[in-house]
N, C-alpha and C positions, 0 to 999 in steps of 0.2 A: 521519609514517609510524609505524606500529609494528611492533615487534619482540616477542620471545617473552617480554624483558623489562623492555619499557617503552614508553611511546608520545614522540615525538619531537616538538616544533613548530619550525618554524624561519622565520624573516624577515630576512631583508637588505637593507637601506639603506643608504646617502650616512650619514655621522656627524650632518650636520644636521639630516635626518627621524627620528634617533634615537627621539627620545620618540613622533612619531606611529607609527611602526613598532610600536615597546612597547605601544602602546596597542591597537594592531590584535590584536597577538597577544594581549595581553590578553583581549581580547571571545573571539577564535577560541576559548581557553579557557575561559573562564569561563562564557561566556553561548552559545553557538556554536545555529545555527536547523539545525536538520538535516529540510529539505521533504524531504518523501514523494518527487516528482520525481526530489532531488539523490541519495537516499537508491540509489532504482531506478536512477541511471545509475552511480553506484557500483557495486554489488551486479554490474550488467551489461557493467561494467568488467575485474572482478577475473574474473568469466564466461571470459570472453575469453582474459587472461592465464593459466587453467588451461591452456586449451586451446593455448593456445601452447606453454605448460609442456611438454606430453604432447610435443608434435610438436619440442622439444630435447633433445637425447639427451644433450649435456653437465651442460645446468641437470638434465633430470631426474635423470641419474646423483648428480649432488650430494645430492638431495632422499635419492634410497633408499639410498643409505647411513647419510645419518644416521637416517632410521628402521629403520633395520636395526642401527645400531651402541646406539641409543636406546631403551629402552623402548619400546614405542608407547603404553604409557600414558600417559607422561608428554607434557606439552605440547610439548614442544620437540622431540619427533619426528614430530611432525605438521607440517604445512604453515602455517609463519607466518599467512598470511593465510586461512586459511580453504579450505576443500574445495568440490567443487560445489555438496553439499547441504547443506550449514550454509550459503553465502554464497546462494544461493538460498530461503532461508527468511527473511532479513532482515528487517525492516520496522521503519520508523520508529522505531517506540514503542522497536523493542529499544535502537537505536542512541539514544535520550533515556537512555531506563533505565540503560543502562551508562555512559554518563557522567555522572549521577546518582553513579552508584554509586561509582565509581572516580575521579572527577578533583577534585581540593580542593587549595588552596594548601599543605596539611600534607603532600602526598607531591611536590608538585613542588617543580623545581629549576632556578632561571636563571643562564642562563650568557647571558653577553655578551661578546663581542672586538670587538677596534677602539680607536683613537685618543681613547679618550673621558676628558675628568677623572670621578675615583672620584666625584666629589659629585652631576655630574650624573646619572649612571646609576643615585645613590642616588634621586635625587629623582624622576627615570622612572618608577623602577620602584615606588616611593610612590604617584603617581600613576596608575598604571597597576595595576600589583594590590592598593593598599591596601583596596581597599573589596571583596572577594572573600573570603569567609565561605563554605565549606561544607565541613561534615565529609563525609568518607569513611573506611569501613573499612580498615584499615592492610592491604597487601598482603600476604599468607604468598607465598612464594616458595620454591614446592613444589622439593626439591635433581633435579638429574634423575639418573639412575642406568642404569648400562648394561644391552642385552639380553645373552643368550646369544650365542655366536660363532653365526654362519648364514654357508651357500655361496648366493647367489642365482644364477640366469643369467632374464633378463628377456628375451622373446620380441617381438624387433622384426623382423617379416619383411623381409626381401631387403635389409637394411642392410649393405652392402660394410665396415664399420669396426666394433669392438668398444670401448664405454667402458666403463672398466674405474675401478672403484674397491677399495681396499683400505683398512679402519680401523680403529678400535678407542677405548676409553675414553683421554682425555686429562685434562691437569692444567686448573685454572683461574690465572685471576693471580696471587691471592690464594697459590697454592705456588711454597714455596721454590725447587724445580727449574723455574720457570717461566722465568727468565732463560737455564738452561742448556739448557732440549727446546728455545727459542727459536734457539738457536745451532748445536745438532743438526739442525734441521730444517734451514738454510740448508745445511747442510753436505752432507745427504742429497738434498734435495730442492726449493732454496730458488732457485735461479739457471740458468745456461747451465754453468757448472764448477762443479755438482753432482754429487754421487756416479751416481745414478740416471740424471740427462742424459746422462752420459756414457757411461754403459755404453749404455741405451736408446736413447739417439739417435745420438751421434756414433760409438759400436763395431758398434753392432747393428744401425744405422738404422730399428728397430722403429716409432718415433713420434718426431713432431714436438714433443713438449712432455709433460714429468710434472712432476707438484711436489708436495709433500709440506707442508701445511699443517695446523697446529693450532688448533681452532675453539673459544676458551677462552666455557661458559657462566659463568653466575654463581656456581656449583658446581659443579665438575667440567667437562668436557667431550669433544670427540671430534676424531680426529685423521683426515685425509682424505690416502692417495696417489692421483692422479686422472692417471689417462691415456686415450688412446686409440692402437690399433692396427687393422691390416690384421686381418678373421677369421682367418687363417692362421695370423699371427704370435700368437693370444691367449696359448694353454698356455704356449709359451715363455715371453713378457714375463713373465707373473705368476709364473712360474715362477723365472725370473733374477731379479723383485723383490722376491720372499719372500728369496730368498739376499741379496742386497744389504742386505734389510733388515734380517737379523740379523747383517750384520757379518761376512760370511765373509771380504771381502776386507781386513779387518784394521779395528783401532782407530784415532779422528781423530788426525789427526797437528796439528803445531803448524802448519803452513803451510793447513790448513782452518780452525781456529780463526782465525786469525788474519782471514781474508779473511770469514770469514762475520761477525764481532764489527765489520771493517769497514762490509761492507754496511748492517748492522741499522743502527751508529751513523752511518753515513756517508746515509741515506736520509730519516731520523729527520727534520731540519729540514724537509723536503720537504712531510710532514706535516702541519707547522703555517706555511704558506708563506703561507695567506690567512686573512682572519676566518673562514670558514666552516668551513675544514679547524678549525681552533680550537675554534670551539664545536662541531662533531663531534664532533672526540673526546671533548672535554668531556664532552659527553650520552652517549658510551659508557660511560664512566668511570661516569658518573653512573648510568647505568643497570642497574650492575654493583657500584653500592655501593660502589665506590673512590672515592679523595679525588684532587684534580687535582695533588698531588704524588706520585702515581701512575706518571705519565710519565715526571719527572727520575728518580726513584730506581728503574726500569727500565732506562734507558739509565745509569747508572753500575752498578748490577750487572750488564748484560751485557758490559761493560768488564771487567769480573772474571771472566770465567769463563774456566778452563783446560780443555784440550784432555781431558782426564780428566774433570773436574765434564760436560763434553756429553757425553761416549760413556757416564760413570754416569748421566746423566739419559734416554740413549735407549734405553737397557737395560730403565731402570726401568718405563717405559712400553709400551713396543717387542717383542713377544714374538710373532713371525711364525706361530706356532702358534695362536693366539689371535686371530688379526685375519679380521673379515666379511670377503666377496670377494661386491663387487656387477657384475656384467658385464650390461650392455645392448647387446643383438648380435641376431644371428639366430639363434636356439633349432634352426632346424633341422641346421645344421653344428655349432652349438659344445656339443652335449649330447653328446653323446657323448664325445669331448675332455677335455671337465670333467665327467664323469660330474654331470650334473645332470639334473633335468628344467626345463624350462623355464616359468616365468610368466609368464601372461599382463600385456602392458603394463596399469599400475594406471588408474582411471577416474579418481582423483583426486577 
């Protein structure tokens, strides 16, 4: 699969088919037949899943925020996989071309888990990509960089519910406050005894579920509160969420710290429970230019963080003044409300 920054291969086997696995994937990369045919029922694929896209107001809410919090020049606020009319222009040749172009043993990276002796998997993988010769031009990995703040309201007719997003520019791993917005966000927005849960769901019974997640790119990144409510309830929620999230009802206390440093470390193993969760993250890491000592020394500095290092680190990001407001609703009730005008849903 690919992402905005990197393309992914993955194969699972039994420890014994090890080397034939290796091998397979080997070819997939190196040498891969991409028919006209497989090409078109791809291309008529991902068709499909736009279309779907459109007609989920969740997944889509996710999307226009981050092109809303995003540049739209930059790649990363466009649509991973492609738009209608780029993925409907395809053909073969491109799909040879670009991998021509972009895949060579000099930018990839193998990651293997499992029960395996180190020799074997030396000698696999000898086997298996030693004979794999082709330059490629070195990736630039253009930094992404935020838009201007925008108020959206997205025109979904006679949709009984409002999805609601609110964001703004965030940290990557790679900074120091990344350990401690990690811990703010749990605090805010990260559980069921959440800040936000609790005022939202459990005081106000506005909605079923918010959370507050940080979407770390390879530079910098963007930070998503994602809810949905009743159209009635919208002005309010996002209204009470803006206060909440500047911390009206006071600074983390030690008994949030503490439970949220749980959670993060107490989840952590879960993570790497099978081979696959392993080489997962692996390929995140990898594909973000960190080293797979990445992980431990994440989990021992979010052990470190004090109830002060989180509430400085959501501060520093965190400026309710500042934050997009994307709502996916019905433009005929809620423009007025939020003084907005309403847009049309995107064609994608």
């Amino acid at each position: 699969w690919a992402t905005t920054a990197a393309s992914i291969g993955l194969v699972e086997a039994p420890a014994p088919w090890f080397a034939a696995a290796l091998a397979l994937l080997a070819e997939a990369a190196s040498a891969p037949q991409f028919a006209p045919a497989e090409v078109a029922r791809l291309t008529a694929q991902r068709l499909a899943e736009l279309g779907q896209l459109r007609t989920s107001a969740g997944r889509l809410a996710n999307w226009l925020l981050r092109s809303t919090v995003l540049d739209p020049a930059h790649r990363s606020a466009r649509l991973s996989g492609g738009g209608r009319a780029s993925v409907a222009a395809i053909q073969a040749a491109d799909v040879q071309a670009f991998h021509a172009r972009c895949y060579g043993p000099g930018a990839a990276t193998l990651i293997v888990a499992g029960d395996l002796p180190a020799s074997a998997v030396q000698e696999a993988a000898e086997a298996a990509f030693g004979s794999w010769e082709h330059s490629v031009i070195p990736t630039s990995h253009e930094p992404a960089w935020p838009a201007a703040r925008r108020r959206r309201l997205i025109h979904r007719p006679g949709a009984v519910q409002a999805d609601i997003r609110l964001g703004t520019w965030g940290p990557d791993r790679r900074d120091p406050l990344w350990p401690a917005f990690q811990v703010a966000s749990v605090i805010m927005g990260g559980g069921f005894a959440s800040r936000l849960n609790q005022a939202l769901r459990e005081e106000r019974g506005w909605t079923y579920d918010v959370s507050v997640t940080p979407h770390a790119l390879r530079q910098g990144g963007w930070i998503c509160l994602a809810t949905s409510t009743q159209t009635a309830t919208a002005v309010p929620l996002i209204e009470e969420s803006l206060g909440l999230l500047a911390l009206e009802a006071g600074g983390f206390s030690e008994a949030e710290r503490r439970d949220a440093v749980g959670f993060l470390t107490g989840v952590a193993p879960l993570s790497f429970s099978t081979a696959d969760a392993v080489t997962g993250h692996g390929a995140g890491l990898a594909s973000h230019g960190l080293d797979p000592q990445t992980a431990e020394a994440e989990l021992e500095a979010l052990a470190q963080v004090t109830a002060a290092e989180a509430e400085a680190a959501w501060r520093t990001f965190i400026d309710p003044d500042q934050m997009s407001l994307v709502v996916l609703g019905d433009g005929d009730q809620l423009a007025g409300p939020l003084a907005l005008t309403p847009e049309p849903l995107p064609q994608l």
